[in-house]
C-alpha positions as CSV (number, residue, x, y, z in Angstrom):
1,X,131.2,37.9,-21.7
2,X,129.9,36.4,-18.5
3,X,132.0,34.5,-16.4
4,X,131.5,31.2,-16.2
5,X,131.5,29.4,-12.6
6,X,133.2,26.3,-11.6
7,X,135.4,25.9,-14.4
8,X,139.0,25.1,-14.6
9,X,142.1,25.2,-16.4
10,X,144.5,21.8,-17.5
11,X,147.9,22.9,-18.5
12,X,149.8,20.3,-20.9
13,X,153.6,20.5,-20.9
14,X,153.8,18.1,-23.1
15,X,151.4,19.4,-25.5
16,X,152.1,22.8,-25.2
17,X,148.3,23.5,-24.6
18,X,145.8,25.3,-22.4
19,X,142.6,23.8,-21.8
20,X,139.6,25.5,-20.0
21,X,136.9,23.0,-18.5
22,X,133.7,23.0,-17.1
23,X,132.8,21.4,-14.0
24,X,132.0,18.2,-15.8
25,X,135.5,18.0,-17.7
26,X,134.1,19.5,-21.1
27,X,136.3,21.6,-22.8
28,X,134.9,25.1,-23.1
29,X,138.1,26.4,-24.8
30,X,141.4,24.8,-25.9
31,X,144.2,27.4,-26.3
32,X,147.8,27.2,-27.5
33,X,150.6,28.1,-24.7
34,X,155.0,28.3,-24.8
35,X,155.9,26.8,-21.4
36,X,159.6,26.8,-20.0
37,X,162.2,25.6,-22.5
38,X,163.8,23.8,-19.4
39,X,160.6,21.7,-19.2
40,X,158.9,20.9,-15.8
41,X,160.3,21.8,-12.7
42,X,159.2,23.3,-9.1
43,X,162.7,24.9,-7.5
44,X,163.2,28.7,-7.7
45,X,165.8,29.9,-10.3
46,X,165.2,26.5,-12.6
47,X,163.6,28.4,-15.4
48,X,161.3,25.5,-15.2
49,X,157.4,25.5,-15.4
50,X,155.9,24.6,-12.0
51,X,153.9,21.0,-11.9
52,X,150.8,20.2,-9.9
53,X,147.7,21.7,-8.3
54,X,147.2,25.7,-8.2
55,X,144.7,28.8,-8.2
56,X,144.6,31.9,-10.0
57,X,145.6,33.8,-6.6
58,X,145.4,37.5,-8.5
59,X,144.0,38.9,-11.8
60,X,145.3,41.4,-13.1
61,X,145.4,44.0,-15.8
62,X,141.8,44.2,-16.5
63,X,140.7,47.0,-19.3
64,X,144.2,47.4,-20.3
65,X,145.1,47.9,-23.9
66,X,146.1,45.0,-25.7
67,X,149.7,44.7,-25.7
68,X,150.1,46.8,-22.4
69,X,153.5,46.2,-21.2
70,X,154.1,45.1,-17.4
71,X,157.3,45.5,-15.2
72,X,157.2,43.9,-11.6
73,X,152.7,42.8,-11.7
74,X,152.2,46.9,-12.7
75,X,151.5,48.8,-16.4
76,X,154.6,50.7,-17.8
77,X,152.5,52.8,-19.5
78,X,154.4,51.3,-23.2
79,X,152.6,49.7,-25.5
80,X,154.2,46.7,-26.8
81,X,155.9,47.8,-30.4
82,X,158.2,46.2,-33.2
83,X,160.7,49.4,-32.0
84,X,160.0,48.3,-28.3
85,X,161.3,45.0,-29.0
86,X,164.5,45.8,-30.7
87,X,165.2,48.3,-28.2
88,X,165.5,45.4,-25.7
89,X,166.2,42.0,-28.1
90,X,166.4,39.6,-25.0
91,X,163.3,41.1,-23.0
92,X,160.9,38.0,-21.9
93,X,157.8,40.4,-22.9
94,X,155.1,40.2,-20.1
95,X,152.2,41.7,-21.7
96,X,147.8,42.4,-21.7
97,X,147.1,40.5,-18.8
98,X,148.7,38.7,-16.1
99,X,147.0,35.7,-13.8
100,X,149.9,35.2,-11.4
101,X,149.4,31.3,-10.1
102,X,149.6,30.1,-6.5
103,X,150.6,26.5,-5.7
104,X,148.4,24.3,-3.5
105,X,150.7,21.4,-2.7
106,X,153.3,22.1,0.1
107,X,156.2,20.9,-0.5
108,X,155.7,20.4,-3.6
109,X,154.8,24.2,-5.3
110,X,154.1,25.7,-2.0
111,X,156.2,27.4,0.1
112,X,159.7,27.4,0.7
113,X,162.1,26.8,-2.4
114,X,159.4,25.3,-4.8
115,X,156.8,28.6,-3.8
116,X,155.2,29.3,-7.3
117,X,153.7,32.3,-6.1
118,X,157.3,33.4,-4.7
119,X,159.1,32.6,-7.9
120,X,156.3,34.6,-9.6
121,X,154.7,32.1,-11.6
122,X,152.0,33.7,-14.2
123,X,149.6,32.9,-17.5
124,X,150.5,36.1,-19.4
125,X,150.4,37.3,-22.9
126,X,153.9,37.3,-24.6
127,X,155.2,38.9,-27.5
128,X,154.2,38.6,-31.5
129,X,157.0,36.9,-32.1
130,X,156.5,34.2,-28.9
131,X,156.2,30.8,-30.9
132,X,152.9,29.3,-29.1
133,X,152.5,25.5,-29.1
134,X,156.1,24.9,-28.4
135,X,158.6,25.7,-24.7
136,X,160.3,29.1,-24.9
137,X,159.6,30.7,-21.5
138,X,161.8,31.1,-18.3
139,X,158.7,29.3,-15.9
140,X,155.9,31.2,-17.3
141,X,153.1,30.1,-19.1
142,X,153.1,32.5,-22.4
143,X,149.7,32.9,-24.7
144,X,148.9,35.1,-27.3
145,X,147.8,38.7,-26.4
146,X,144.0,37.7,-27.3
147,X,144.5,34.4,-26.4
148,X,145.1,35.5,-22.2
149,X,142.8,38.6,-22.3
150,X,140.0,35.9,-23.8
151,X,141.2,33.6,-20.7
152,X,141.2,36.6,-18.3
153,X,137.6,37.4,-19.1
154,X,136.5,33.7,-18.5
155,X,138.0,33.0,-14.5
156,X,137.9,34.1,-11.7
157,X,140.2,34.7,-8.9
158,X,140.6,31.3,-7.1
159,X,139.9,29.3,-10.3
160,X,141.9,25.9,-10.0
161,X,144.8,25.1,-12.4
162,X,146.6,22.1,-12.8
163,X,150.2,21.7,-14.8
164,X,151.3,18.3,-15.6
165,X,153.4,16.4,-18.2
């Protein structure tokens, strides 16, 4: 799939949705996302999904299995598994792909205690049994496993994301 250039992404608290755009505002893809249960919020350690203006700072995870479990931005080598999940029942699964988001507002997502890229702020694929469409995650933005590596082949590094309510 080629990339397409100058799109960008609109995140919807409210809606719960993911919405890639092209440079004129047309949707190219509309995606269902789980956002923070704790609803919008920019300080580190609210559990709280950061609002405003951002860029994909880093991609990565590209040609990993489906499902590839990370730990700390690097492959586990585990596949994501029914048996997995048991073995650790309160695990907030970070899994395929990972576009870890940089805020572009200072003092507002950017640097400091609101720092999205500090408080490690990511689109990432979440586990089968993630409910997408509704909040469940500690900050992050969750999608579907073919949902983010579908995403993950469409930007780029520096696309422009904004989260709002």
């Amino acid at each position: 799939m080629q990339t397409p250039t100058n799109v960008h992404i609109d995140i919807d608290l409210h809606g719960q949705t993911l919405t890639l755009l092209d440079e004129r505002d047309h949707e190219i893809k509309k995606y269902d996302v789980s956002t923070a249960t704790k609803g919008g919020g920019e300080f580190e350690g609210s559990h709280q999904t950061p609002r405003g203006k951002h860029r994909i700072r880093a991609k990565i995870g590209a040609g990993a299995p489906p499902g590839t479990v990370f730990k700390a931005r690097r492959p586990t080598g585990e596949i994501y598994s029914l048996e997995l999940a048991q073995s650790a029942p309160r695990e907030d699964w970070i899994l395929s792909r990972i576009l870890w988001l940089c805020g572009e507002e200072i003092g507002r997502n950017r640097l400091g205690a609101m720092d999205s890229m500090r408080r490690f702020i990511y689109i990432h694929g979440a586990a089968d049994t993630a409910v997408m469409g509704k909040p469940g995650s500690m900050g992050c933005i969750r999608m579907s496993n073919s949902d983010v590596i579908d995403l993950f082949e469409r930007v780029d590094v520096g696309t422009k994301v904004l989260i709002h309510e």
